[in-house]
TORKOL-4160 file (C-alpha; in steps of 0.2 Angstrom, whole numbers, padded with zeros to 4 digits, m for minus):
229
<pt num="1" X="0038" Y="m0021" Z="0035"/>
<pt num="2" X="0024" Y="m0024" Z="0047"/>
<pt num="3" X="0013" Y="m0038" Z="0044"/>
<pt num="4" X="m0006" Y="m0037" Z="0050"/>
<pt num="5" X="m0013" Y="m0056" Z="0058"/>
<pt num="6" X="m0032" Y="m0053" Z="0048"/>
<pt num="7" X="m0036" Y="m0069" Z="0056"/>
<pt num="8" X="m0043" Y="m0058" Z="0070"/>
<pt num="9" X="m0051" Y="m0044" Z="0058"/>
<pt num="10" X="m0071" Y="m0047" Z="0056"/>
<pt num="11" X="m0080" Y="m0043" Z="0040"/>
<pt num="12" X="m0096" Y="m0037" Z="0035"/>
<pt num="13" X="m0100" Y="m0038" Z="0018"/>
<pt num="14" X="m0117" Y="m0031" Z="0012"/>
<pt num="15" X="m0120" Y="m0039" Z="m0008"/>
<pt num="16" X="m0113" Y="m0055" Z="m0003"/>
<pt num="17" X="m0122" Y="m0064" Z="m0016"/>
<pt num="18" X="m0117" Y="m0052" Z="m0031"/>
<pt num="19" X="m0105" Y="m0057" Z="m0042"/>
<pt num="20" X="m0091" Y="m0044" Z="m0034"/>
<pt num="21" X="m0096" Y="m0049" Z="m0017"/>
<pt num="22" X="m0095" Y="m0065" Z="m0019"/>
<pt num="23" X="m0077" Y="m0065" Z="m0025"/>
<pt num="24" X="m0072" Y="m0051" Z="m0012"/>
<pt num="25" X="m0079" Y="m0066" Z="0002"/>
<pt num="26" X="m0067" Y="m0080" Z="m0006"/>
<pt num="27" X="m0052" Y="m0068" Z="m0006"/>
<pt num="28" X="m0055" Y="m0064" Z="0012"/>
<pt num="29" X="m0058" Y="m0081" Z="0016"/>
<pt num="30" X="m0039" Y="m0084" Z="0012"/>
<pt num="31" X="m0033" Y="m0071" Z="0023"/>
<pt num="32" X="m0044" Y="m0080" Z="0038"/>
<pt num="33" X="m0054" Y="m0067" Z="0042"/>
<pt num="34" X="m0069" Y="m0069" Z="0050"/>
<pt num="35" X="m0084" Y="m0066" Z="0037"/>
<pt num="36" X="m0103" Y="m0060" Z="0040"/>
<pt num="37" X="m0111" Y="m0063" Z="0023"/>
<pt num="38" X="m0127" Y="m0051" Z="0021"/>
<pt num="39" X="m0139" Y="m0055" Z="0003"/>
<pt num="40" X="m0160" Y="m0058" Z="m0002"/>
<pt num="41" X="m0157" Y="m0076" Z="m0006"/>
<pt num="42" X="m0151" Y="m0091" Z="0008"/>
<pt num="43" X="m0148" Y="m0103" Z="m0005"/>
<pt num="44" X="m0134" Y="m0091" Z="m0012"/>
<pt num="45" X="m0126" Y="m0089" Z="0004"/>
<pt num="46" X="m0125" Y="m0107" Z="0007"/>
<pt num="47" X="m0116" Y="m0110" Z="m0008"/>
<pt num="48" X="m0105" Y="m0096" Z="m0007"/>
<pt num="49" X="m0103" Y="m0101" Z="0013"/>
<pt num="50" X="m0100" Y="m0120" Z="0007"/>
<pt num="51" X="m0086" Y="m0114" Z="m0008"/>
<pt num="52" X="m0079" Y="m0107" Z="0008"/>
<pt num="53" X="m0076" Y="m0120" Z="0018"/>
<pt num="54" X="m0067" Y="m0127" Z="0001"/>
<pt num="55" X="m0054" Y="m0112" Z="0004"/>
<pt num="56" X="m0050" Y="m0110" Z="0022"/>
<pt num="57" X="m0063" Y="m0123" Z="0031"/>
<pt num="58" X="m0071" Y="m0110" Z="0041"/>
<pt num="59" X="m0090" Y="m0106" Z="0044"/>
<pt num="60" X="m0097" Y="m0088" Z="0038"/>
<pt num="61" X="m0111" Y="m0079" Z="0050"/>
<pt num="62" X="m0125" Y="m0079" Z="0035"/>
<pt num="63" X="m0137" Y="m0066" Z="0034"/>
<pt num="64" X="m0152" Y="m0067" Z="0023"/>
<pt num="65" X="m0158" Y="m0048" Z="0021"/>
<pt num="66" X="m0167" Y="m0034" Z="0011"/>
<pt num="67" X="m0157" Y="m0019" Z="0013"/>
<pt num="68" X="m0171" Y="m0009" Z="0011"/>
<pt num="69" X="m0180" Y="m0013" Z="0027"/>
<pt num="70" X="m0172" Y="0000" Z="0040"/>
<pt num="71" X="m0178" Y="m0012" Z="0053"/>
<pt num="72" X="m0168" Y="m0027" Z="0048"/>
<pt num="73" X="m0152" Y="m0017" Z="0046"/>
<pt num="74" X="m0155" Y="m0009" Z="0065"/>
<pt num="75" X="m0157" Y="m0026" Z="0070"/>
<pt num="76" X="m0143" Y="m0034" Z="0064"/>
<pt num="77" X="m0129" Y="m0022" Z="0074"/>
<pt num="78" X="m0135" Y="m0029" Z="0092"/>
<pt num="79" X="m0133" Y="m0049" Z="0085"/>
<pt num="80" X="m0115" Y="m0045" Z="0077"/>
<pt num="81" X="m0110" Y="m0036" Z="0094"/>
<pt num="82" X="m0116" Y="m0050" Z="0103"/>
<pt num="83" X="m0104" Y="m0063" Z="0093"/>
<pt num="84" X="m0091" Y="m0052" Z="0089"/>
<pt num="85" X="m0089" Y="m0035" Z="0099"/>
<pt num="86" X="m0084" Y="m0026" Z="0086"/>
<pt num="87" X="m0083" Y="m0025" Z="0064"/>
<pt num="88" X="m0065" Y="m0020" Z="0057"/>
<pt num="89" X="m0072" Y="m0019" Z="0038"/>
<pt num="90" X="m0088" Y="m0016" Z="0030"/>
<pt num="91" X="m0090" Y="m0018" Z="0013"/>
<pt num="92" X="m0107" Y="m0012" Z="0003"/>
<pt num="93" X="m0108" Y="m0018" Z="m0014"/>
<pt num="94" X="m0127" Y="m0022" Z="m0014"/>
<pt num="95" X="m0136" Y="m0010" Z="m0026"/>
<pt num="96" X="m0151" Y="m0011" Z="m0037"/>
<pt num="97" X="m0152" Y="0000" Z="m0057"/>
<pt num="98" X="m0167" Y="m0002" Z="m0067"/>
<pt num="99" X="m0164" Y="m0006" Z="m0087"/>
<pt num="100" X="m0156" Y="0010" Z="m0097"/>
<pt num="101" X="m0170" Y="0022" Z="m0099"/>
<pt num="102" X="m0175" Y="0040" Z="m0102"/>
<pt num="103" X="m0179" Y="0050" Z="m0084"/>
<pt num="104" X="m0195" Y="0051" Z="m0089"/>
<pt num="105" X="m0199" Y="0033" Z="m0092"/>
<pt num="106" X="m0193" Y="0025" Z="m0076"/>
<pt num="107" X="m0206" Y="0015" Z="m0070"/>
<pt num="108" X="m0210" Y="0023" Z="m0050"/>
<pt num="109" X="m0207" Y="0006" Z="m0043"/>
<pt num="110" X="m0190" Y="0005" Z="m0049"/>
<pt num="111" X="m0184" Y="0021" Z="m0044"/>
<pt num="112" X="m0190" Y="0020" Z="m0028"/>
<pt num="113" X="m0182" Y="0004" Z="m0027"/>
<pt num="114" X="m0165" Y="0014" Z="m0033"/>
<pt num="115" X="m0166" Y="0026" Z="m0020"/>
<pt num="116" X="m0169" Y="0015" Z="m0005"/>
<pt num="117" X="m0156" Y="0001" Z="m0009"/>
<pt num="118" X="m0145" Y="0012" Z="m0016"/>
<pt num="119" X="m0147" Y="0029" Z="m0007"/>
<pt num="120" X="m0157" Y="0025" Z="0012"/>
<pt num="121" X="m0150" Y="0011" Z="0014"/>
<pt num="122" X="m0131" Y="0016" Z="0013"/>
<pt num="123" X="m0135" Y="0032" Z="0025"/>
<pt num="124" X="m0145" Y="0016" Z="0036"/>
<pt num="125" X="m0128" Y="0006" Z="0036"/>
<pt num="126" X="m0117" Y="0023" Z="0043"/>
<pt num="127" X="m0128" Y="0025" Z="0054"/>
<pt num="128" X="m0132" Y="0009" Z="0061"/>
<pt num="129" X="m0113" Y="0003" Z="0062"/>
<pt num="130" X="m0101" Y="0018" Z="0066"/>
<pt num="131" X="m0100" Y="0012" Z="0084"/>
<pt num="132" X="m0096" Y="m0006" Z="0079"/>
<pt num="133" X="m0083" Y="0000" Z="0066"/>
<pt num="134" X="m0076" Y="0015" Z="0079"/>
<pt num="135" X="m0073" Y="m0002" Z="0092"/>
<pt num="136" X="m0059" Y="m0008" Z="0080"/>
<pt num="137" X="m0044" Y="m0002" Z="0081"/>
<pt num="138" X="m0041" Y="0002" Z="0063"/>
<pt num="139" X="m0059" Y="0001" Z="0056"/>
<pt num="140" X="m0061" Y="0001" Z="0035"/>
<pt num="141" X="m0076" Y="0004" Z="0027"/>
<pt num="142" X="m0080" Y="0004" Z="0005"/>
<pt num="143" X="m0094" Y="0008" Z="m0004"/>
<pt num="144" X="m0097" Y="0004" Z="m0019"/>
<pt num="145" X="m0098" Y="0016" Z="m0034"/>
<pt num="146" X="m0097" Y="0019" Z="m0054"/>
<pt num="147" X="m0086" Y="0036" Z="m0057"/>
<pt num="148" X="m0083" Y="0029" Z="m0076"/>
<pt num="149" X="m0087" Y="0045" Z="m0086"/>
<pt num="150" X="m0098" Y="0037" Z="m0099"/>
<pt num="151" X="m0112" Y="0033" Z="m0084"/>
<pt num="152" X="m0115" Y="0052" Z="m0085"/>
<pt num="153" X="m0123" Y="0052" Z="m0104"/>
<pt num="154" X="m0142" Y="0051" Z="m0107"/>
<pt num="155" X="m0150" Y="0035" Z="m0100"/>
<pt num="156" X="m0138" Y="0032" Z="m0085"/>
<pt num="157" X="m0146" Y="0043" Z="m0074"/>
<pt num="158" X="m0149" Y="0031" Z="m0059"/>
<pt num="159" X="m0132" Y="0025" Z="m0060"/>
<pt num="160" X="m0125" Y="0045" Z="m0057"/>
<pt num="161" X="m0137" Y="0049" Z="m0047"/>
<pt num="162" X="m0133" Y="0031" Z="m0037"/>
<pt num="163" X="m0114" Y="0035" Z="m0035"/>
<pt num="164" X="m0115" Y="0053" Z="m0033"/>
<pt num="165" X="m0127" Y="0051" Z="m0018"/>
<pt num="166" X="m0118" Y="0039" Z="m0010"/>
<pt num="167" X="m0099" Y="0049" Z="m0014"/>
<pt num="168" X="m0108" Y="0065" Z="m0004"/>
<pt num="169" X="m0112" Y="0054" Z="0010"/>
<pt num="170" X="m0097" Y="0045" Z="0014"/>
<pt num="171" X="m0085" Y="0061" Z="0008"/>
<pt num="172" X="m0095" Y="0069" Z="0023"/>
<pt num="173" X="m0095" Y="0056" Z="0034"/>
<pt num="174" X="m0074" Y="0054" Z="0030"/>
<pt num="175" X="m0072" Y="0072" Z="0038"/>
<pt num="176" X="m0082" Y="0071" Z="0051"/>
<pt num="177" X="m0074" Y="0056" Z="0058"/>
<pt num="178" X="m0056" Y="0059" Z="0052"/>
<pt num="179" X="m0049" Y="0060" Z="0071"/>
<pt num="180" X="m0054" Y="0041" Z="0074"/>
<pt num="181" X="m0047" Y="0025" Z="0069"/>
<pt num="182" X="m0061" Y="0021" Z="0056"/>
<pt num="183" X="m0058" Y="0026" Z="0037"/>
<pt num="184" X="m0070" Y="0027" Z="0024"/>
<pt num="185" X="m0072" Y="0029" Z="0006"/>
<pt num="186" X="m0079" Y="0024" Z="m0009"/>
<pt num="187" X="m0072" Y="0013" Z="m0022"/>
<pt num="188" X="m0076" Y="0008" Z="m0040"/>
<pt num="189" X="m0071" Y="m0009" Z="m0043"/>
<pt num="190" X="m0074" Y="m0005" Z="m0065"/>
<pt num="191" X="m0085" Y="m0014" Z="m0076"/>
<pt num="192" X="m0087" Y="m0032" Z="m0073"/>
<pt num="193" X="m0089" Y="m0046" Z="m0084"/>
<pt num="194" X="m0110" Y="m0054" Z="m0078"/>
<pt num="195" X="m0123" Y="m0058" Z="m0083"/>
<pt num="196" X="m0132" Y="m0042" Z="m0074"/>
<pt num="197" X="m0118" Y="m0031" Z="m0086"/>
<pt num="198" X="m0124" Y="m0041" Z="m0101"/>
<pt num="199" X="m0143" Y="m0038" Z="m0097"/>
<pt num="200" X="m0138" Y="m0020" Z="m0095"/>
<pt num="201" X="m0127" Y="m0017" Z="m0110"/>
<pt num="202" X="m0132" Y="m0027" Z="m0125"/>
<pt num="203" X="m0119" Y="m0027" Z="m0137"/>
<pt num="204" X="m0104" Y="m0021" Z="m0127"/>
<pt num="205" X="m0089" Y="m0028" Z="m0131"/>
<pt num="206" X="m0082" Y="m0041" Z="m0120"/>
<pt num="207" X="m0066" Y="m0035" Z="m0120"/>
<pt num="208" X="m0066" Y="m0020" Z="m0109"/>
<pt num="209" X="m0074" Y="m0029" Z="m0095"/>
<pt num="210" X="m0064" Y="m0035" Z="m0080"/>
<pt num="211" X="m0071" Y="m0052" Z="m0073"/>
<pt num="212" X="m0076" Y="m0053" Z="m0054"/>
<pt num="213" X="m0061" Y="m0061" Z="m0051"/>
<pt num="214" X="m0047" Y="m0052" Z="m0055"/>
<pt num="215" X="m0057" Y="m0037" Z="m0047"/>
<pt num="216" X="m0056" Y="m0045" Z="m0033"/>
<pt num="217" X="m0041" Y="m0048" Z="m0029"/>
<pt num="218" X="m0037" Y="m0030" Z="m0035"/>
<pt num="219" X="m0044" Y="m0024" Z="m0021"/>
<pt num="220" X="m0040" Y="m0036" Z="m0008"/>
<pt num="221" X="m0025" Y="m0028" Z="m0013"/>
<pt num="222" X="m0029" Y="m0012" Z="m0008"/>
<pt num="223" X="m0036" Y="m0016" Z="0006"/>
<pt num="224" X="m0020" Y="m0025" Z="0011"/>
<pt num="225" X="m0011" Y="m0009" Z="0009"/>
<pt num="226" X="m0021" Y="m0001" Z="0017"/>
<pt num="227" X="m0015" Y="m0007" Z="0034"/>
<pt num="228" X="0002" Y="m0004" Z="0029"/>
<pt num="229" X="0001" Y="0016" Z="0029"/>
């Protein structure tokens, strides 16, 4: 079987300071790849970036940004060329839902939030970093989604709308770029044991929740396989 030297593969990972992002970095961090960290708040990213250097002793490119600001996102693809020439996976996982709530009573704020973090900003990150991704030789990019059926009912409306949205773009933006080396798709990592779930879903049993953790290593897994095909 072929074996895939990942100590040469570089990283972006956009939600680095979620609790799946997070997890995904120290799992990557133990296959040596090279890591570019993206999240709001420095201090997260330092300690993620110091639990790091615990694993593997290397130093992650940190990137304190809003995803919402088309600007710092166009911004960054010049500095990562600069260091690295190129990004061989690209991982979204940042995304932003408001508290459960009739259509009618999400506040405007919010939903505008929704659709530029989740929505604009995924459509700014194709855009801004196919060239980047098309310089690797075997490029992977995932998006984040929630395809469980029961975020179709009344009150989950943002969290549908989120993942359809984002499953059009990239389903589209799979075919048009299926004779290259770059291969897209989304991925839906289930329902994670946080304290953002526990906020969200009062009362829902623990038991059906899979911790960060073990989601993470699930699908390093499949990105592993993924170079084996």
């Amino acid at each position: 079987m072929n074996t895939v030297d990942f100590s040469k593969k570089i990283a972006l990972i956009f939600g680095a300071t979620g609790c799946f992002g997070e997890n995904i970095s120290y799992e990557m961090a133990r296959l040596n790849i090279k890591l570019i960290l993206v999240g709001q708040r420095i201090d997260k990213l330092e300690e993620i970036d110091d639990n790091i250097k615990k694993i593997n002793n290397i130093t992650s490119t940190l990137v304190p940004l809003d995803i919402s600001h088309t600007k710092s996102i166009e911004k960054l693809s010049p500095i990562i060329f600069e260091k690295y020439k190129k990004i061989d996976i690209l991982i979204n996982s940042a995304s932003f839902f408001p508290k459960l709530s009739p259509v009618s009573h999400i506040p405007p704020k919010d939903f505008n939030k929704l659709i530029n973090i989740n929505i604009i900003a995924a459509w700014n990150i194709i855009r801004v970093f196919e060239p980047l991704l098309k310089i690797s030789d075997s490029g992977k990019v995932y998006f984040m989604v929630c395809k469980k059926k029961k975020y179709q009912e009344p009150y989950f409306s943002p969290y549908i709308l989120s993942s359809k949205g984002i499953e059009v773009l990239v389903n589209s933006w799979n075919k048009e770029i299926n004779r290259s080396n770059l291969k897209v798709s989304t991925y839906d990592p289930g329902p994670l044991l946080s304290n953002l779930r526990k906020k969200s879903f009062p009362g829902e049993s623990q038991e059906s929740l899979v911790t960060p953790q073990i989601a993470a290593k699930k699908f390093i897994n499949k990105l592993k396989k993924s170079y084996l095909e």
